[in-house]
C-alpha positions in Angstrom: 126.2 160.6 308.3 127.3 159.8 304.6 125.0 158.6 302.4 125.9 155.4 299.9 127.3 156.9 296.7 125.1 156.2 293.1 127.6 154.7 290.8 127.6 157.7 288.4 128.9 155.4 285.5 125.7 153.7 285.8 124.0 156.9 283.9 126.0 156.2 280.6 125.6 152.6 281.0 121.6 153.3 281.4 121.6 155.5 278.2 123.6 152.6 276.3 121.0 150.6 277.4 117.4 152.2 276.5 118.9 152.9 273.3 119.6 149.4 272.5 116.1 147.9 273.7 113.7 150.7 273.6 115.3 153.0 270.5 116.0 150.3 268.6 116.1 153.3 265.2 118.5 155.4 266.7 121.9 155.0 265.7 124.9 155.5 267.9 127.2 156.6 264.8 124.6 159.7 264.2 125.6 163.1 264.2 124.9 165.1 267.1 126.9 168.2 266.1 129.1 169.6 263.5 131.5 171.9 264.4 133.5 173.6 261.9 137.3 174.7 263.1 139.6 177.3 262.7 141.4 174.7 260.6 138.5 174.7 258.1 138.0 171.1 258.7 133.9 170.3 260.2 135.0 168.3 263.3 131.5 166.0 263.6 130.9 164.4 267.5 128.9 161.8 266.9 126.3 160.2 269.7 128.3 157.5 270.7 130.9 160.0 271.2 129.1 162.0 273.3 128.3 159.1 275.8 132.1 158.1 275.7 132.6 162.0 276.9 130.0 161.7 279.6 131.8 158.7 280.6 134.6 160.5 281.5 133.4 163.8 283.1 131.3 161.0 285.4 134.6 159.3 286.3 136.6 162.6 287.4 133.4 163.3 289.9 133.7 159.5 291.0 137.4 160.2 291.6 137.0 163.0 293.3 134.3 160.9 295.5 136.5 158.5 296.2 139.0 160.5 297.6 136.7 162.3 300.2 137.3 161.4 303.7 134.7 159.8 305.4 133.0 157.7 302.7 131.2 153.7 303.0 133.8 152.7 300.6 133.0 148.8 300.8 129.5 149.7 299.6 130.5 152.5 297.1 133.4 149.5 296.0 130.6 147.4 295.9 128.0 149.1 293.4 131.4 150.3 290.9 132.0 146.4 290.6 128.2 145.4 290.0 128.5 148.2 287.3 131.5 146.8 285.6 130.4 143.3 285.7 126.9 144.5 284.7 128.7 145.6 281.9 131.3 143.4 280.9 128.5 140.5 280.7 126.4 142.6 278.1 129.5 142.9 276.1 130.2 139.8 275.8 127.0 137.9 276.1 125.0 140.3 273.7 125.4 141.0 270.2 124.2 144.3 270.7 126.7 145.5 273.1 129.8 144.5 271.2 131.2 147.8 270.2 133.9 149.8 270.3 131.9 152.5 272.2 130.9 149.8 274.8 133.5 148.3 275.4 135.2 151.9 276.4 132.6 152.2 278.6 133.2 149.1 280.1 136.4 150.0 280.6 135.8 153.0 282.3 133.8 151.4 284.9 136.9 148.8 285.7 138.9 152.1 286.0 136.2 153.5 288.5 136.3 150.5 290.3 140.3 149.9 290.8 140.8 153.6 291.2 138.6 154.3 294.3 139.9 150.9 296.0 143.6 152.3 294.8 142.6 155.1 296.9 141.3 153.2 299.4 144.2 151.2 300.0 146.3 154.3 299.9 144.4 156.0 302.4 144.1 153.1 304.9 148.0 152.6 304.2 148.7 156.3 305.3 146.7 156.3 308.1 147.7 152.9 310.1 151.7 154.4 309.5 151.5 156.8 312.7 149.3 154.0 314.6 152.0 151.5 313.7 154.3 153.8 315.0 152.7 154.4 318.0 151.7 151.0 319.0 155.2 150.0 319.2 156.2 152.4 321.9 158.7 154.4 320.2 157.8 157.4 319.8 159.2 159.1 316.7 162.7 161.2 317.8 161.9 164.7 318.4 164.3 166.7 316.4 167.3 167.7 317.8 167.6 172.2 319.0 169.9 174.4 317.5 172.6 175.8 319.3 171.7 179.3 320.6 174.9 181.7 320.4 175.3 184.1 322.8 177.6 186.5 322.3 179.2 187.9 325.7 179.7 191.9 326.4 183.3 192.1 325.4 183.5 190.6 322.1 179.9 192.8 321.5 182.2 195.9 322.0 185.8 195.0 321.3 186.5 194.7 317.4 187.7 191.4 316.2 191.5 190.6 315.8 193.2 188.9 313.8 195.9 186.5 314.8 198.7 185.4 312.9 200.6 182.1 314.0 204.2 182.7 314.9 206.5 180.7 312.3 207.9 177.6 313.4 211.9 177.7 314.3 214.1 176.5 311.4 216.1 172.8 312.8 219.9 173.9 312.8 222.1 172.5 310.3 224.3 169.9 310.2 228.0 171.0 309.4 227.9 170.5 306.2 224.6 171.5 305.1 226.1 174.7 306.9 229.2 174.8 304.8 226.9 174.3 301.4 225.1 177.4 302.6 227.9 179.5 303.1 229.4 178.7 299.7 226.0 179.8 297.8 225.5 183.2 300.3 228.4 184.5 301.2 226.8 187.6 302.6 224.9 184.9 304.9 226.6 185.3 308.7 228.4 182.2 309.4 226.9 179.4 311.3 228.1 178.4 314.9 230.2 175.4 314.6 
């Protein structure tokens, strides 16, 4: 029995939220850490950047979700486009959604959702091939068997020989293709006339 899957994008989404109604002095371009790098430059990760990251470790686990066997995809299908339209209305609708950071959230809940039905449709694809296959009463063609050699006793024991082709016999000559010759070899015998 598989249980419906929470739309983990939702918890980024959520944190967006109750910062925007309930935190209303908490900035999303504060600093949560500073970092200084081998470069010698401070590399600073600010909070909105840290939801952004969140976002993304969420949709590798939703990814790797989707392409479990065995899953109620309609219904996980389901809650990823509730999130996304959840979310693309507060962008556009409210002032305080329309940022950058948003909107990349956003946008990784549309990537959630036509990911997993990607997947889906793949899956389902792959799957009905065989059935198809099947249902049309030819069977696939099984492949074909290699010849077997057998060698027999005697050329186990005998060694292998090689056989030259006798050369063809010459045509004779015509008389005086037979008198040219004799003029150019005179040591040649002389030709049967």
């Amino acid at each position: 029995m598989s249980m419906i899957g929470f739309p983990l994008l939702l918890i980024p989404l959520t944190i967006y939220n109750i910062v925007v109604f309930l935190m209303q002095g908490v900035s999303f371009d504060a600093p949560l850490l500073a970092v200084k790098l081998m470069s010698g430059k401070t590399w600073t990760a600010t909070f909105s950047d840290g939801l952004l990251a969140l976002g993304m470790l969420l949709l590798i686990f939703e990814m790797i979700r989707a392409a479990k066997p065995g899953a109620k995809y309609f219904t996980d299908h389901f809650l990823s486009l509730l999130v996304f339209a959840g979310a693309a209305a507060e962008f556009v609708l409210l002032p305080q959604f329309a940022t950058s950071t948003f909107f990349l959230l956003t946008t990784l809940a549309l990537v959630d959702f036509l990911a997993s039905v990607a997947i889906r449709t793949r899956r389902s694809a792959n799957a009905q091939a065989p059935a198809k296959a099947g249902r049309r009463g030819a069977a696939p063609p099984a492949p074909a068997p290699e010849p077997k050699f057998e060698p027999s006793a005697a050329t186990d024991l005998a060694p292998p020989v090689a056989t030259v082709p006798e050369p063809a016999p010459a045509p004779p000559l015509a008389a005086d293709e037979a008198q040219t010759q004799e003029r150019r070899d005179p040591a040649a015998p002389p030709q049967p006339r």
